[in-house]
C-alpha positions as a Markdown table, in Angstrom:
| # | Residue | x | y | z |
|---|---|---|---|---|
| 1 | Unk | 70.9 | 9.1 | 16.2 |
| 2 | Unk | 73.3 | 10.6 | 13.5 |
| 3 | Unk | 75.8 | 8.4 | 12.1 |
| 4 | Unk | 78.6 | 10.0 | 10.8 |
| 5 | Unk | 79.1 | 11.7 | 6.8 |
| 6 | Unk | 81.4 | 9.5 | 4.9 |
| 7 | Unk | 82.2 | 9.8 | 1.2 |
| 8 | Unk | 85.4 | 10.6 | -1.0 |
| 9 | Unk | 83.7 | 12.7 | -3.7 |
| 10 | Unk | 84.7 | 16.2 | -3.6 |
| 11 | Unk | 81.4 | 17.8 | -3.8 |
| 12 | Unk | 80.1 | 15.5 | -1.3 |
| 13 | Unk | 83.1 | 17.1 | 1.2 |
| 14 | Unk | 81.7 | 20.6 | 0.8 |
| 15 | Unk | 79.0 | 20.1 | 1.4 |
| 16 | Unk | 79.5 | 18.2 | 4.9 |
| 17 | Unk | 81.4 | 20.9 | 6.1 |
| 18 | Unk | 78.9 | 23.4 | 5.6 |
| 19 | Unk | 76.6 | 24.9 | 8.0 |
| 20 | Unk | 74.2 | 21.4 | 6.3 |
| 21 | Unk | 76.7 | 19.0 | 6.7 |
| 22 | Unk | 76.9 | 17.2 | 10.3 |
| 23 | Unk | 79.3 | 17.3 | 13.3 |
| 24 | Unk | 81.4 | 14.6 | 11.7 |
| 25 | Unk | 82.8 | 14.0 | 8.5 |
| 26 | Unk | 85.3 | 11.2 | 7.7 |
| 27 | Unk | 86.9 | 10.1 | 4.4 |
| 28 | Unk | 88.1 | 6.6 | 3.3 |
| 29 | Unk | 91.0 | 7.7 | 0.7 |
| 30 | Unk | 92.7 | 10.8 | -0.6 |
| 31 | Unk | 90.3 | 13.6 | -2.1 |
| 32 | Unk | 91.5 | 16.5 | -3.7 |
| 33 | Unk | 88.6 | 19.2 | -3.6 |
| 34 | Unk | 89.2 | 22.3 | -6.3 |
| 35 | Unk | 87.8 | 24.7 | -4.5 |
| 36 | Unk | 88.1 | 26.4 | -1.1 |
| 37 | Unk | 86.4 | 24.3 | 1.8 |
| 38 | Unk | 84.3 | 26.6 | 3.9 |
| 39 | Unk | 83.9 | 24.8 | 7.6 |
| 40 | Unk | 81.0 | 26.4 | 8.9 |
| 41 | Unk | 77.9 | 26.1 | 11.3 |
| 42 | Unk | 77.5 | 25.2 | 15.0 |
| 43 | Unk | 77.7 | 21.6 | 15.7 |
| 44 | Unk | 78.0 | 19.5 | 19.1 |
| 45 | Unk | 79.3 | 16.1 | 19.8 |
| 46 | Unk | 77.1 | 13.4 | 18.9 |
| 47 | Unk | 74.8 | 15.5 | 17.8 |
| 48 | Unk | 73.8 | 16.2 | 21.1 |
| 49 | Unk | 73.1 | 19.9 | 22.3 |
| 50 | Unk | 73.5 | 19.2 | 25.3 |
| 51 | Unk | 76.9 | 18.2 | 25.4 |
| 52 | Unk | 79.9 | 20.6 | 23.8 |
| 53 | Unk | 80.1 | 22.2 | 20.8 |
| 54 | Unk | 82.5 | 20.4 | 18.7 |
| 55 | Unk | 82.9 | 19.4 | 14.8 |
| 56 | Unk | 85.3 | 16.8 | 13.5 |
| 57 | Unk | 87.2 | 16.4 | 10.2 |
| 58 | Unk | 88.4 | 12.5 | 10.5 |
| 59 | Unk | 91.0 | 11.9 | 7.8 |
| 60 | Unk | 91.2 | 8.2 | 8.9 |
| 61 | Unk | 89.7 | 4.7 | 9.1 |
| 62 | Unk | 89.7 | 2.4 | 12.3 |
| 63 | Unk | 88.9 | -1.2 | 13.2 |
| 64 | Unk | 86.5 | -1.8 | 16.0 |
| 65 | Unk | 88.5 | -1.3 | 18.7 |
| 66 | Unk | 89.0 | 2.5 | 17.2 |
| 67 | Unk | 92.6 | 1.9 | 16.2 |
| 68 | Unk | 93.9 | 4.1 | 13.2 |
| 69 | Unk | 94.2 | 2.1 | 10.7 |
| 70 | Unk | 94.8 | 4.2 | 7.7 |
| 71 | Unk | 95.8 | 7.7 | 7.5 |
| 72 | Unk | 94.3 | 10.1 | 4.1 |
| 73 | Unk | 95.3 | 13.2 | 2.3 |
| 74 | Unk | 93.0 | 16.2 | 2.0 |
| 75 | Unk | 94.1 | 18.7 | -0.6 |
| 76 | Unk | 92.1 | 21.8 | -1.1 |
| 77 | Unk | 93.3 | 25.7 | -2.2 |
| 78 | Unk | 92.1 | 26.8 | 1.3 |
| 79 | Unk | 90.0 | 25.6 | 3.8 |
| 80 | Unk | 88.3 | 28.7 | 6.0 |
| 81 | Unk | 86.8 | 27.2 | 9.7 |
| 82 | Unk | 84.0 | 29.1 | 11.0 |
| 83 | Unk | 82.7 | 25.9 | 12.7 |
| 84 | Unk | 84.0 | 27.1 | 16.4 |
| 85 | Unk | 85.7 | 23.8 | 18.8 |
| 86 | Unk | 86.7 | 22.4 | 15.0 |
| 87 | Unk | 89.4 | 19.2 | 14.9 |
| 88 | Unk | 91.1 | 17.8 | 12.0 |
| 89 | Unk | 92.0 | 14.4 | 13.2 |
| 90 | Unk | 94.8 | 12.2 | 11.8 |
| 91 | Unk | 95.8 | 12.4 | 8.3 |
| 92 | Unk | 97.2 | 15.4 | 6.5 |
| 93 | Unk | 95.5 | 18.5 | 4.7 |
| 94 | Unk | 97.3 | 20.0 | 2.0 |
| 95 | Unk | 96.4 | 23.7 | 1.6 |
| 96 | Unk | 96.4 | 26.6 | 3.5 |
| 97 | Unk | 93.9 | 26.9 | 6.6 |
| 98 | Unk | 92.4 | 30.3 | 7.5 |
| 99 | Unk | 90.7 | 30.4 | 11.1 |
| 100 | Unk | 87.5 | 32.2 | 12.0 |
| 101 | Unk | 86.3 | 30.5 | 15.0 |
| 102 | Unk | 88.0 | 29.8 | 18.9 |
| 103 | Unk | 88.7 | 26.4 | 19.6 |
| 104 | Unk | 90.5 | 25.0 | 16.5 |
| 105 | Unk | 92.7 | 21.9 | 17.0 |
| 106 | Unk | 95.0 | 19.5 | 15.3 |
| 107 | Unk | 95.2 | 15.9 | 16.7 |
| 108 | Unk | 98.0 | 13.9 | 15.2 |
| 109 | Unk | 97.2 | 15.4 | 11.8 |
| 110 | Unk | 99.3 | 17.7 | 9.6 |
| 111 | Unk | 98.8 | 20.7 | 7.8 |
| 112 | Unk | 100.8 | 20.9 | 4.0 |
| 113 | Unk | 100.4 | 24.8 | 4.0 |
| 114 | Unk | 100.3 | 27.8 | 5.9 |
| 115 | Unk | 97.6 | 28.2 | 8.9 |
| 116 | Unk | 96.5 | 31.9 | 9.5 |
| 117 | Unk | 94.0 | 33.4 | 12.4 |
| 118 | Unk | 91.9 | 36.4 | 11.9 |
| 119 | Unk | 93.3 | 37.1 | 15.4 |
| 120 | Unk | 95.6 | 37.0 | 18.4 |
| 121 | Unk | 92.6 | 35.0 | 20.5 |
| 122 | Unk | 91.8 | 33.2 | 18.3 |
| 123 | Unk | 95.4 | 31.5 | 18.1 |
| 124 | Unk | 95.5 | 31.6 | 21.9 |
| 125 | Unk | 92.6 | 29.4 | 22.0 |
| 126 | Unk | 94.0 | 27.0 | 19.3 |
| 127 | Unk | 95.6 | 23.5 | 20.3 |
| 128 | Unk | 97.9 | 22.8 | 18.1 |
| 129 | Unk | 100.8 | 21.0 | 19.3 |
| 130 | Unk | 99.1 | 17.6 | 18.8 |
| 131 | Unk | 100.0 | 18.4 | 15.3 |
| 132 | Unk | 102.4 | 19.7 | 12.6 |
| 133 | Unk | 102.4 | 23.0 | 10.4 |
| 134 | Unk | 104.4 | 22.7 | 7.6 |
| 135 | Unk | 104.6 | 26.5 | 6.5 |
| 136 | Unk | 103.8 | 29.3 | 8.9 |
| 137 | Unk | 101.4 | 29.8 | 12.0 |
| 138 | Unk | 100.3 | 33.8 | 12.1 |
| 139 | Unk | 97.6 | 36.0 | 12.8 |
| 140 | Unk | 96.1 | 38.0 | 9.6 |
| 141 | Unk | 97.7 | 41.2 | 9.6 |
């Protein structure tokens, strides 16, 4: 059973969202990481291949009865999601987000920065309406 990858240290971020890290990754306070975040890998919910692939960025804490109970900052140059089905949940990432992967979603989180798709369908498949952009929403030209 995997639990999920919970820490504030920068280094400790990147490397969770890596193709090592796991399907979840949570922190418990703001973290500002210097360097670009690279999302990448194949994950699936639970850790469980046979369910659907999915990776999670919780910028949160909840009580037991999984109510938000505090809402975390984020702040990177970039972060680049290759990690396909990828949510950033709650919370708020400062920095701009370059998508590589179908499937990327906001869930009442924001986005301080500019979010930019290598293509039309990969913004088709996007959900993002659950959540805010602060600067603008375009496909690399």
């Amino acid at each position: 059973v995997t639990t999920a990858s919970i820490s504030n240290d920068p280094a400790d971020v990147v490397a969770g969202l890596s193709a090592d890290g796991t399907w979840i990754y949570a922190i418990t306070d703001d973290v500002v990481v210097p360097e670009d975040i690279i999302v990448s890998g194949t994950f699936y919910d639970k850790n469980d291949e046979s369910g659907d692939i999915y990776r999670k960025l919780a910028l949160y804490s909840q009580d037991e009865d999984r109510n938000v109970t505090a809402e975390f900052t984020l702040e990177a140059p970039k972060m680049i999601v290759e990690s396909p089905n990828f949510k950033i949940q709650n919370g708020t990432f400062v920095g701009d987000v370059v998508v590589k992967a179908e499937g990327f979603q906001l869930a009442d989180s924001k986005v301080e920065g500019n979010v930019t798709f290598d293509s039309q369908e990969l913004m088709d498949s996007a959900v993002l309406d659950a959540g805010t952009v602060t600067g603008e929403t375009t496909v690399a030209k």
